[in-house]
C-alpha positions as CSV (number, residue, x, y, z in Angstrom):
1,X,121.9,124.6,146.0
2,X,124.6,123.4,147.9
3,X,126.4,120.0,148.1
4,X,127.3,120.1,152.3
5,X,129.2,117.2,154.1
6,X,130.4,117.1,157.9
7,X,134.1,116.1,155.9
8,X,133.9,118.3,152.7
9,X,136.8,119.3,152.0
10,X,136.0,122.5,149.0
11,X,132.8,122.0,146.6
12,X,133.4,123.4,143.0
13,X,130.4,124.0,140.1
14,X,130.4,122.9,136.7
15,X,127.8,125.3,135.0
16,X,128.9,124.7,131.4
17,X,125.7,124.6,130.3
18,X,124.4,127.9,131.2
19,X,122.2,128.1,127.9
20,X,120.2,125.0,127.8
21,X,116.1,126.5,128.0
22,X,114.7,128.2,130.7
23,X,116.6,126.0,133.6
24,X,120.1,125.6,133.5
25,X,121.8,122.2,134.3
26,X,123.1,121.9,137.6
27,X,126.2,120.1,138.1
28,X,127.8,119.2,141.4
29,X,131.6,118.0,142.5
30,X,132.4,117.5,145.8
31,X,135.8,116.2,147.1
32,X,136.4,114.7,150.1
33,X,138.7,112.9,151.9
34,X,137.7,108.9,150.5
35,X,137.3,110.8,146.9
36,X,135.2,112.8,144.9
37,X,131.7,112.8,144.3
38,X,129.6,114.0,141.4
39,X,125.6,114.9,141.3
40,X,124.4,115.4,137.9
41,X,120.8,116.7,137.6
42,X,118.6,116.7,134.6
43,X,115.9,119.3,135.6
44,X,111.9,118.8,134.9
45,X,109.6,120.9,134.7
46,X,106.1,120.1,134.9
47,X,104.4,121.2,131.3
48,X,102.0,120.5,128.7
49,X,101.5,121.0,124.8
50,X,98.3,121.8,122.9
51,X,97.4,123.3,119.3
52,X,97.1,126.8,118.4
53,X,93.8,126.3,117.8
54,X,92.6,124.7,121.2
55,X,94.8,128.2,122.9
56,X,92.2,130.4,121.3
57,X,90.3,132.4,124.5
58,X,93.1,131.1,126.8
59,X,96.0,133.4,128.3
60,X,99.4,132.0,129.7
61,X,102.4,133.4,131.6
62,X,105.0,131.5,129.3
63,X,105.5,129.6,126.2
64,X,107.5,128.0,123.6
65,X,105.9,128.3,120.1
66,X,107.0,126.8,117.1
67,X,106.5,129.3,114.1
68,X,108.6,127.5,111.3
69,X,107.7,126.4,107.7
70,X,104.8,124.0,109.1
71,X,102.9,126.7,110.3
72,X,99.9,125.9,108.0
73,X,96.8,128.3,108.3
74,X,97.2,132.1,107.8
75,X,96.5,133.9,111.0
76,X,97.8,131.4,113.0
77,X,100.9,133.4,114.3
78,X,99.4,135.8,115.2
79,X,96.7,133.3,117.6
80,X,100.1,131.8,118.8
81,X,101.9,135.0,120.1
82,X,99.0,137.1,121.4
83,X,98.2,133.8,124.2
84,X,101.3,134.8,125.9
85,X,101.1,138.2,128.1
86,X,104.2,139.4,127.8
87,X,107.3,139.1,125.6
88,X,109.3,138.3,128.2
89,X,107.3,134.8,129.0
90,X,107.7,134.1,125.3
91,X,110.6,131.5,123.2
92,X,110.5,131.0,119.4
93,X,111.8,127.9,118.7
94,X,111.9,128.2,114.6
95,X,110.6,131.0,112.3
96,X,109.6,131.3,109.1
97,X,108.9,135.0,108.2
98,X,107.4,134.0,104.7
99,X,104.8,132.1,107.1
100,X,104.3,135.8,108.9
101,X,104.5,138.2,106.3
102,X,102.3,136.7,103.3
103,X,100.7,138.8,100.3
104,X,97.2,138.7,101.8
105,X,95.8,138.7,105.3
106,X,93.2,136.4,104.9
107,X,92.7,132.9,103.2
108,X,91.6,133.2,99.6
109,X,90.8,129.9,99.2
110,X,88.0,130.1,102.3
111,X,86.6,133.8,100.7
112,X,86.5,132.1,97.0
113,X,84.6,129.4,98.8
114,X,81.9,131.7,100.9
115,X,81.8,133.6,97.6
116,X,80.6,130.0,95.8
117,X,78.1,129.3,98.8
118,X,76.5,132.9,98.7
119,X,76.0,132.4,94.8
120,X,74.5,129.7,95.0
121,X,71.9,131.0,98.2
């Protein structure tokens, strides 16, 4: 993008923040002859949050998934980062490798429980 003007007299860019997400801020300074002008843009992008639980079945390009200490069911992780289809198209905001790496692979609170039903059958 550039900021043109019949009268511009030089046009300088102030990227200073290079590292802000996946779209940098764009700043623009022009100077021309009555004075200088500034453009500063806040960029959007058009997006959407759901649950880990309604991405089951789906497949997207890109996301940004929160894997911190309120990750709350077991297996959920693992829901969360196989939606994406490549590493590339995926951010980790926050994670909590005790959530990741636990003793068992499974709930044992839900086995005890199908355990209790099937007793009782």
């Amino acid at each position: 993008m550039n900021l043109q003007k019949e009268n511009t007299s030089s046009s300088e860019d102030d990227d200073s923040d290079k590292d802000a997400g996946f779209i940098p801020n764009k700043n623009k300074k022009a100077k021309f002859s009555y004075g200088t002008a500034e453009r500063r843009m806040l960029p959007l992008i058009l997006s959407w949050a759901s649950t880990a639980h309604k991405m089951q079945g789906t497949t997207v390009d890109y996301a940004v998934v929160y894997l911190g200490w309120k990750l709350l069911v077991q297996g959920q992780a693992y829901v969360i980062i196989s939606r994406v289809r490549s590493l590339d198209g995926l951010r980790i905001e926050e994670l909590d490798a005790s959530k990741i790496t636990g003793k068992t692979c499974c709930n044992v609170d839900a086995l005890d429980e199908i355990e209790r039903i099937r007793q009782h059958l």
